[in-house]
Biopython code that builds the backbone (N, CA, C, O; Angstrom):
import numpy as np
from Bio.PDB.StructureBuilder import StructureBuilder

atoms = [
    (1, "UNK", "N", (-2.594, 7.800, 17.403)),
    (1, "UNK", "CA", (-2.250, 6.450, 17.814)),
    (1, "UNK", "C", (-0.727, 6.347, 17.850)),
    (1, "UNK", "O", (-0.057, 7.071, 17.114)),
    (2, "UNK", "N", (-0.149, 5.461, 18.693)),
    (2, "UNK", "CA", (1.322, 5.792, 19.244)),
    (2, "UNK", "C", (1.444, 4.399, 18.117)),
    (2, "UNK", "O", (0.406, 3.947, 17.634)),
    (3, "UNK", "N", (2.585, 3.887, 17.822)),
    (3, "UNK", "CA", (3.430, 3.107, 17.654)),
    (3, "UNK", "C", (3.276, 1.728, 18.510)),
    (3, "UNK", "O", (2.943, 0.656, 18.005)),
    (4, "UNK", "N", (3.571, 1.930, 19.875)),
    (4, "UNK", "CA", (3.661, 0.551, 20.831)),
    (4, "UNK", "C", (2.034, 1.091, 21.333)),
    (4, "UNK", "O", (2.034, 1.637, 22.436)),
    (5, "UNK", "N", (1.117, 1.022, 20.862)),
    (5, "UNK", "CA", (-0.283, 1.037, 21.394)),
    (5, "UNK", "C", (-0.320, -0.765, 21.062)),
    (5, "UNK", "O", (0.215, -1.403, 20.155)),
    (6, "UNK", "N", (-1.133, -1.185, 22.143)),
    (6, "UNK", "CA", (-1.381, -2.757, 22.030)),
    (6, "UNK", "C", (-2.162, -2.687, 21.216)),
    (6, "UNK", "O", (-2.208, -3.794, 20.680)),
    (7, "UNK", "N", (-2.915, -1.960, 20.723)),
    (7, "UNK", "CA", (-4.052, -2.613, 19.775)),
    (7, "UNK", "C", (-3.575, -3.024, 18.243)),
    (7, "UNK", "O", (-3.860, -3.945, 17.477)),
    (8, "UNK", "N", (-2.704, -1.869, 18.189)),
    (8, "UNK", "CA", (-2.217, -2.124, 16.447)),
    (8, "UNK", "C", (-1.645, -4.219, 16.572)),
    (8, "UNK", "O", (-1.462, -4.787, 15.496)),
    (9, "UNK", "N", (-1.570, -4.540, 17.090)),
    (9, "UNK", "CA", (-0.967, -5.878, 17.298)),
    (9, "UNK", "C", (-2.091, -6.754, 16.813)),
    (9, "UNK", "O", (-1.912, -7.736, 16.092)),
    (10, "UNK", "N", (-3.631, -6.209, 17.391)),
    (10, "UNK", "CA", (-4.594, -7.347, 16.718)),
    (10, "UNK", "C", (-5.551, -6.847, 15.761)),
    (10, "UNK", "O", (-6.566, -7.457, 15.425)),
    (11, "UNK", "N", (-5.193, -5.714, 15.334)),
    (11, "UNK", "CA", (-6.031, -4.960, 14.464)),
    (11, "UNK", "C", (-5.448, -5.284, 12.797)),
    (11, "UNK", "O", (-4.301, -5.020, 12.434)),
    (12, "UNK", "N", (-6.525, -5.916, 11.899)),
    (12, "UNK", "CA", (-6.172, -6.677, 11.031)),
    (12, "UNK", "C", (-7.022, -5.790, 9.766)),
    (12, "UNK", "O", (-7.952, -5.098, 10.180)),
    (13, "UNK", "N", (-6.766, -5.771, 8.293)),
    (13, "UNK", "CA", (-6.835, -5.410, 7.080)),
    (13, "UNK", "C", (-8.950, -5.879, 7.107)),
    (13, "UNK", "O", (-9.373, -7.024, 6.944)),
    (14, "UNK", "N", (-9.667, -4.885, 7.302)),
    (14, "UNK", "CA", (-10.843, -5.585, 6.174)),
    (14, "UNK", "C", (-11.180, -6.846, 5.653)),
    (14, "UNK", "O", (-11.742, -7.863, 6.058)),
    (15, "UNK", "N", (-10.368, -6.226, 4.068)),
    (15, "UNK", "CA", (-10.494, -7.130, 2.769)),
    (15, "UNK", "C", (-9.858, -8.384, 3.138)),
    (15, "UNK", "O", (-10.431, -9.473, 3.112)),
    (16, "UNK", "N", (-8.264, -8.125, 3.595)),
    (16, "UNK", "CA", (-7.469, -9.449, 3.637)),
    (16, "UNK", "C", (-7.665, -10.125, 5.098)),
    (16, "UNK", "O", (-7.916, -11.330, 5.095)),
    (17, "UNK", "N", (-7.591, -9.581, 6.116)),
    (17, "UNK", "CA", (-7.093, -10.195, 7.496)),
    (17, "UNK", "C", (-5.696, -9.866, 7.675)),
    (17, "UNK", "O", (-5.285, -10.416, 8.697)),
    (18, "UNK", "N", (-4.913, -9.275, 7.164)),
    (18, "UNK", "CA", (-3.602, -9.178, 7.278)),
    (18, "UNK", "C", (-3.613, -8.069, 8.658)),
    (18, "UNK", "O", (-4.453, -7.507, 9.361)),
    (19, "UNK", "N", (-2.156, -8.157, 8.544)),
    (19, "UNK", "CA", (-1.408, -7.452, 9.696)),
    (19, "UNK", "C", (-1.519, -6.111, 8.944)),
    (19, "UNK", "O", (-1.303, -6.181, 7.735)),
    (20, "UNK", "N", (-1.825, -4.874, 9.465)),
    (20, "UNK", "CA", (-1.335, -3.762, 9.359)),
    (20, "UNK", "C", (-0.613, -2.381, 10.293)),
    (20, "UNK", "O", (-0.733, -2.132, 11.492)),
    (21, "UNK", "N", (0.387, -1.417, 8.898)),
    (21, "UNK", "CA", (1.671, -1.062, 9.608)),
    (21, "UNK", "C", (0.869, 0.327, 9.789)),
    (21, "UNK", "O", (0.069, 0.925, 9.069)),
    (22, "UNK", "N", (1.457, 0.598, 11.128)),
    (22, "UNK", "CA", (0.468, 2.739, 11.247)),
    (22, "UNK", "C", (1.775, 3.047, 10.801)),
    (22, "UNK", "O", (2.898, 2.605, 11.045)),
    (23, "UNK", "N", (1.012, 4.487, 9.628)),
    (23, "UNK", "CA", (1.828, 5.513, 8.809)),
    (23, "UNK", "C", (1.520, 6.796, 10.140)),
    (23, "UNK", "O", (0.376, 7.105, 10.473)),
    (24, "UNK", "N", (2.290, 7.174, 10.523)),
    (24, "UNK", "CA", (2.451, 7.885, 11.643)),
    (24, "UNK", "C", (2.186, 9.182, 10.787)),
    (24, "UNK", "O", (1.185, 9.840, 11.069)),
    (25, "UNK", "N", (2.988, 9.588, 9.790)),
    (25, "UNK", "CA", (3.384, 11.065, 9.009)),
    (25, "UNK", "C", (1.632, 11.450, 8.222)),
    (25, "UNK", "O", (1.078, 12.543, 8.107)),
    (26, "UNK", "N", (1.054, 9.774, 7.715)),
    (26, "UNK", "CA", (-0.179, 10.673, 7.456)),
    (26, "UNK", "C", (-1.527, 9.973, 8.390)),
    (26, "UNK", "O", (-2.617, 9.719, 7.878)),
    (27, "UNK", "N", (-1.292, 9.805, 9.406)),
    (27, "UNK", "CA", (-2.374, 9.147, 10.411)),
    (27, "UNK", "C", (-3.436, 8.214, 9.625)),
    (27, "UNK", "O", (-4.657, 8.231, 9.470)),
    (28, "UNK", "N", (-2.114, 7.197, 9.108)),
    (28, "UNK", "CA", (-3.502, 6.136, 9.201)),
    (28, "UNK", "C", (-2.976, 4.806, 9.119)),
    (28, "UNK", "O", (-1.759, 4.828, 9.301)),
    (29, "UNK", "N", (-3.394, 3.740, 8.929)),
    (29, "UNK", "CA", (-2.993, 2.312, 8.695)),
    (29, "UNK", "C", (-2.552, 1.721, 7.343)),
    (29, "UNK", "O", (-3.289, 2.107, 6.435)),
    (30, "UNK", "N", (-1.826, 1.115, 7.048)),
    (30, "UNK", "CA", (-1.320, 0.687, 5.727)),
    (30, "UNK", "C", (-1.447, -0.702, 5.333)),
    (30, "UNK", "O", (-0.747, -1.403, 6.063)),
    (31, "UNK", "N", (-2.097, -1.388, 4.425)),
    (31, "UNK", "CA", (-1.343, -2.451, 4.314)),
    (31, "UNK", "C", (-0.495, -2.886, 2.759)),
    (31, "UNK", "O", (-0.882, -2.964, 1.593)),
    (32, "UNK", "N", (0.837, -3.108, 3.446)),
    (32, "UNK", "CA", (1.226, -3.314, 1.994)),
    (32, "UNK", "C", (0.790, -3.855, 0.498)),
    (32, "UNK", "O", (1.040, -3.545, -0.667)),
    (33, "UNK", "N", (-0.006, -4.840, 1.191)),
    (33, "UNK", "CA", (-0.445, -6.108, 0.149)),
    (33, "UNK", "C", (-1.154, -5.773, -0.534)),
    (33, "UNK", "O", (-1.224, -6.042, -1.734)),
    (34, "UNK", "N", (-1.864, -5.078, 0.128)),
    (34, "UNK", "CA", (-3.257, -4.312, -1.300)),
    (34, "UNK", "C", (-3.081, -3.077, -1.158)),
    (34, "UNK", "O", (-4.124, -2.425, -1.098)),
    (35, "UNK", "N", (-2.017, -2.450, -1.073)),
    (35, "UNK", "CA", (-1.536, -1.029, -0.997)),
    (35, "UNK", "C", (-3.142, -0.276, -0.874)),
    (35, "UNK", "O", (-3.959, 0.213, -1.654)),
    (36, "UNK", "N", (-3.064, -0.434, 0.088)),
    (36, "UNK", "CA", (-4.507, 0.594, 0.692)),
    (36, "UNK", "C", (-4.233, 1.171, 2.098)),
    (36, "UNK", "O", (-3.477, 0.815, 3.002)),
    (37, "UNK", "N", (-5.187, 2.275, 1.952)),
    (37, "UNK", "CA", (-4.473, 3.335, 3.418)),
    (37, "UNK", "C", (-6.035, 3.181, 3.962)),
    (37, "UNK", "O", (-7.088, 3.237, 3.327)),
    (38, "UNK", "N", (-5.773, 2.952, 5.470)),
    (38, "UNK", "CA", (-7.077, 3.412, 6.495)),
    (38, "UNK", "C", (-6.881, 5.026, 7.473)),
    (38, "UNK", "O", (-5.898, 5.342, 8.143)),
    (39, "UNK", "N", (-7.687, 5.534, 7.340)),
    (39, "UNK", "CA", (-7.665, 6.574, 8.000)),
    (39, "UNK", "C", (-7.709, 6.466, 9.245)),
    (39, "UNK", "O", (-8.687, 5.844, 9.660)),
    (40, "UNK", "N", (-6.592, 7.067, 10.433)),
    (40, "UNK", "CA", (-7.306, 7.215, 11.680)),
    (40, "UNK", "C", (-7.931, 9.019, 12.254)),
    (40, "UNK", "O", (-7.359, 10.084, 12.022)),
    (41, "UNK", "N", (-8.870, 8.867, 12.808)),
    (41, "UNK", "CA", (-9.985, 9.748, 13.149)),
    (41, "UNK", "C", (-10.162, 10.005, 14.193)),
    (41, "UNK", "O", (-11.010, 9.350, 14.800)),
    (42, "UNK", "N", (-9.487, 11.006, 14.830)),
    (42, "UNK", "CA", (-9.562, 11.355, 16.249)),
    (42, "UNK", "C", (-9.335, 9.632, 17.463)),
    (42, "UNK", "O", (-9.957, 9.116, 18.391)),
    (43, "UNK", "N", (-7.889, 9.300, 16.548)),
    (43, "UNK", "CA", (-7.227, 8.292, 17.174)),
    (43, "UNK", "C", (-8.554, 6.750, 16.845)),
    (43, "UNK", "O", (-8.627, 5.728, 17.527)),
    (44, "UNK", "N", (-9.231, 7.029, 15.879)),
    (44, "UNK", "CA", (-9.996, 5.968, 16.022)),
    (44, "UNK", "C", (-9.663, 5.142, 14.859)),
    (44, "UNK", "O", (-10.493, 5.565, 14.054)),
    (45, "UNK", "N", (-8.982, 4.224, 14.230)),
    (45, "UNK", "CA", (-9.046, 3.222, 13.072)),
    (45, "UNK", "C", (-10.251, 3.379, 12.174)),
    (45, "UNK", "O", (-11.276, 2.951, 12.705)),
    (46, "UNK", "N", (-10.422, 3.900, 10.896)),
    (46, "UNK", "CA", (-11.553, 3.659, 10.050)),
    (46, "UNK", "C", (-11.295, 2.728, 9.109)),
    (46, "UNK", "O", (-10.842, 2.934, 7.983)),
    (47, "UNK", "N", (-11.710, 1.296, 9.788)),
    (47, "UNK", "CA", (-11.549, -0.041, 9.252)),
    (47, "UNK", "C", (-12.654, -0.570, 8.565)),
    (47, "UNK", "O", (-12.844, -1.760, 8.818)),
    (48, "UNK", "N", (-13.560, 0.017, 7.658)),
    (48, "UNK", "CA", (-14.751, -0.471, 7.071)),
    (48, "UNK", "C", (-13.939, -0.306, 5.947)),
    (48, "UNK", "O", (-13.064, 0.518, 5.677)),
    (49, "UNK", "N", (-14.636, -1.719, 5.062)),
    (49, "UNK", "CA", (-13.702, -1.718, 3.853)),
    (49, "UNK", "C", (-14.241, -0.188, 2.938)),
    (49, "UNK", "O", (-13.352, 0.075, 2.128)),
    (50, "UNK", "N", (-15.190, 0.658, 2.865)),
    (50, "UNK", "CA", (-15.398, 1.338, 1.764)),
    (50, "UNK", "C", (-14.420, 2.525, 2.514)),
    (50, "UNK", "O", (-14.267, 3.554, 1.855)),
    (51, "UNK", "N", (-13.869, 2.464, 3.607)),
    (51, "UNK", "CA", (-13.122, 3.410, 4.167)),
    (51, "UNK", "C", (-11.526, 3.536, 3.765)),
    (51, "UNK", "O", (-10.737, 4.325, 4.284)),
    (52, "UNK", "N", (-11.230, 2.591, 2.734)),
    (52, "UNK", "CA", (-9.873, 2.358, 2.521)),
    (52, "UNK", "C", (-9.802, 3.422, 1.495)),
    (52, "UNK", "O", (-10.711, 4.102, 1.021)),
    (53, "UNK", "N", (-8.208, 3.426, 1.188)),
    (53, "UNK", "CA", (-8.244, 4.470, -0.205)),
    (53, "UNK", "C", (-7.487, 3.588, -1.125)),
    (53, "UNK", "O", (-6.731, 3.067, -0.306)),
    (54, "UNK", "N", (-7.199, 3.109, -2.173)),
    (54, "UNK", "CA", (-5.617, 2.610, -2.799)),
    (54, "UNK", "C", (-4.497, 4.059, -2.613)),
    (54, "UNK", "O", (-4.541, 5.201, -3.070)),
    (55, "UNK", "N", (-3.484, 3.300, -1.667)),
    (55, "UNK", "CA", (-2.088, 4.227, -1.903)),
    (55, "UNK", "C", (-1.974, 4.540, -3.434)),
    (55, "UNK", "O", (-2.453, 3.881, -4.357)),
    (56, "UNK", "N", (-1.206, 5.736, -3.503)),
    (56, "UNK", "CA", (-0.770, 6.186, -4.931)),
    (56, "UNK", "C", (0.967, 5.956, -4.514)),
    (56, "UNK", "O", (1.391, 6.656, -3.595)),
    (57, "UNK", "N", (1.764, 5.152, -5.077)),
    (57, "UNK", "CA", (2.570, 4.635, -5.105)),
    (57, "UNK", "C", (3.890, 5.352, -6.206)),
    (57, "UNK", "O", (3.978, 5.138, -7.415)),
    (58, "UNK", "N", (4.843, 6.250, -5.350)),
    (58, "UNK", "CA", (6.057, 7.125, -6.412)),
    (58, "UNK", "C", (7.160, 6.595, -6.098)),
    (58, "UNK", "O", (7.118, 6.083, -4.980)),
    (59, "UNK", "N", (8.260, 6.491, -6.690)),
    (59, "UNK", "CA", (9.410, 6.760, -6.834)),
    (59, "UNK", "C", (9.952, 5.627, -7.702)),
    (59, "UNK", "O", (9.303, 5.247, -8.677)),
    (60, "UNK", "N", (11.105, 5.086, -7.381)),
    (60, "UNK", "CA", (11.705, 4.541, -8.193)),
    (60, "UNK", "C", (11.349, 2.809, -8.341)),
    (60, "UNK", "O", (11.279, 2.320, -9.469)),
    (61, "UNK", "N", (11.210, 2.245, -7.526)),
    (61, "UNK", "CA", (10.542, 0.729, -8.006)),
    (61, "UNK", "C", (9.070, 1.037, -8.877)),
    (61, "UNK", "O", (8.794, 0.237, -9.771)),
    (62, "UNK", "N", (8.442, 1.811, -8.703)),
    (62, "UNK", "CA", (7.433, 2.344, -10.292)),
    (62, "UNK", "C", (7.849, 2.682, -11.165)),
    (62, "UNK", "O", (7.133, 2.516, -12.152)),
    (63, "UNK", "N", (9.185, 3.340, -11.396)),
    (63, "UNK", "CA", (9.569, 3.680, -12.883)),
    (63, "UNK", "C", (10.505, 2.486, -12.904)),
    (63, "UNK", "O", (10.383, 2.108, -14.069)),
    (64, "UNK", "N", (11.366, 1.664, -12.317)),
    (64, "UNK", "CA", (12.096, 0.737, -12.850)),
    (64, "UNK", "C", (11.266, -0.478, -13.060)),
    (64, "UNK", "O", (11.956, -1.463, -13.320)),
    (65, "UNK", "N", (10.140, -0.669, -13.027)),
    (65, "UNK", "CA", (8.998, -1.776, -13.109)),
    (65, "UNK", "C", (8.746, -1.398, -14.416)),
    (65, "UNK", "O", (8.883, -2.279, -15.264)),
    (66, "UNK", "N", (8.454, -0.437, -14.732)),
    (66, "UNK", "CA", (7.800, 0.623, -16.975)),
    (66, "UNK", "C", (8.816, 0.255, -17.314)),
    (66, "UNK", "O", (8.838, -0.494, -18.291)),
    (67, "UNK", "N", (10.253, 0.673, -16.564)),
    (67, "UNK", "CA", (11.834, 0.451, -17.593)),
    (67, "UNK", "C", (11.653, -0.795, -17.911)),
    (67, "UNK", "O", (11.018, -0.969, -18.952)),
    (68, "UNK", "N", (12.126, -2.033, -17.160)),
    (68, "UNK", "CA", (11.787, -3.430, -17.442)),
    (68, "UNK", "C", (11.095, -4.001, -18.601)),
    (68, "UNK", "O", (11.433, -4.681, -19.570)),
    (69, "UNK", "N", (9.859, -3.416, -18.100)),
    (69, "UNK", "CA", (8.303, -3.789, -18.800)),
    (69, "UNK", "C", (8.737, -3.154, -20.566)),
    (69, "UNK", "O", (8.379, -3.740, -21.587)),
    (70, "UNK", "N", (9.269, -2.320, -20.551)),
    (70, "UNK", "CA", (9.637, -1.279, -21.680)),
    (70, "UNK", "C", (10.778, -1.982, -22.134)),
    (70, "UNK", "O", (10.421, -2.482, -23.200)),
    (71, "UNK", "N", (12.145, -2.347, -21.879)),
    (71, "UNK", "CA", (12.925, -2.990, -22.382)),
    (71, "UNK", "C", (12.420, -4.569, -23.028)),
    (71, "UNK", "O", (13.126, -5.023, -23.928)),
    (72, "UNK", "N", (11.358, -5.290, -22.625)),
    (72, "UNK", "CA", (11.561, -6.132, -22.449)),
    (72, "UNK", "C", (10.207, -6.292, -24.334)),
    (72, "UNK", "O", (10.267, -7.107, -25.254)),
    (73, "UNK", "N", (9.466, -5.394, -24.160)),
    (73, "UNK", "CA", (8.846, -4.937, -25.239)),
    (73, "UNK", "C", (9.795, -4.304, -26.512)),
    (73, "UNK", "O", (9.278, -4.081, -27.607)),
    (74, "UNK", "N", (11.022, -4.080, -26.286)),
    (74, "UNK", "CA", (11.744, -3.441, -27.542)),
    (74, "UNK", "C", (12.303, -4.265, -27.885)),
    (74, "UNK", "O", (12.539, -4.462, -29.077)),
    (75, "UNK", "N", (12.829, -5.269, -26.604)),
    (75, "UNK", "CA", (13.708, -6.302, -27.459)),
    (75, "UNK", "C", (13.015, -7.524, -28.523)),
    (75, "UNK", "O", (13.634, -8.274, -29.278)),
    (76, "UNK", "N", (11.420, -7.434, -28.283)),
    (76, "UNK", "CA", (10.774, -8.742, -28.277)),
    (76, "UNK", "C", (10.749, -8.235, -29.684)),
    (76, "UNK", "O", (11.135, -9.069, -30.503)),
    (77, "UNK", "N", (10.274, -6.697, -30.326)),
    (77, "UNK", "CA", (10.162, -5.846, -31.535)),
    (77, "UNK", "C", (11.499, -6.282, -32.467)),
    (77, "UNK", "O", (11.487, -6.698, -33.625)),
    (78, "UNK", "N", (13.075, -5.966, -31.261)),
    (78, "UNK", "CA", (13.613, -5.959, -32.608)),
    (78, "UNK", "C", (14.054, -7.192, -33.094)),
    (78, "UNK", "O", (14.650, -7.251, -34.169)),
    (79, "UNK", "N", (13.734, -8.587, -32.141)),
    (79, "UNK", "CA", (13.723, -9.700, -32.846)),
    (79, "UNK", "C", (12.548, -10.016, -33.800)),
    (79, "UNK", "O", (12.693, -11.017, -34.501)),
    (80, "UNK", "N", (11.710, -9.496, -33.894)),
    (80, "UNK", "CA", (10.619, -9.903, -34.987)),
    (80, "UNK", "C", (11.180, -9.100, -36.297)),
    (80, "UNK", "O", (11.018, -9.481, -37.456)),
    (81, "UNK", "N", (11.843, -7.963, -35.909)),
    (81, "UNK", "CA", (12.628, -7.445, -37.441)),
    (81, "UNK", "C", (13.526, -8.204, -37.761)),
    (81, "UNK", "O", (14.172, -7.998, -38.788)),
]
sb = StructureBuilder()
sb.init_structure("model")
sb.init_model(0)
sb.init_chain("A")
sb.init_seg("    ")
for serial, (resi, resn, name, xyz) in enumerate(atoms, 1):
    if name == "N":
        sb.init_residue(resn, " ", resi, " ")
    sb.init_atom(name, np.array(xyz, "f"), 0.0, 1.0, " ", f" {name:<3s}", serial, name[0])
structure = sb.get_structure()
């Protein structure tokens, strides 16, 4: 599936109805919101919800989200000492 294909324009999320973005690098559909990937299949959208996967989500807004979450737990500790 290309990029400027008209269809990605009305082709909407399952679960939500949302808009979704094509991941070109691993052929399939994305939607941010519920970080879930659709597969496409010999250019075909596999839009049935049991067809989704949850994205596995790396780099740095996941470890600075634990840092946060983690600072915010030490400080709460060393005011109770």
């Amino acid at each position: 599936m290309k990029p400027d294909n008209p269809l990605l324009k009305i082709l909407a999320c399952p679960l939500d109805k949302g808009p979704l973005i094509l991941d070109e690098s691993g052929g399939a559909l994305y939607n941010p919101r519920l970080r879930r990937r659709y597969p496409i299949v010999d250019g075909i959208p596999q839009l049935l919800p049991s067809s989704g996967v949850q994205a596995v989500e790396e780099g740095p807004a996941v470890e600075n989200e634990h840092d946060v979450s983690a600072g915010l737990s030490d400080s709460a500790d060393r005011d109770r000492a």
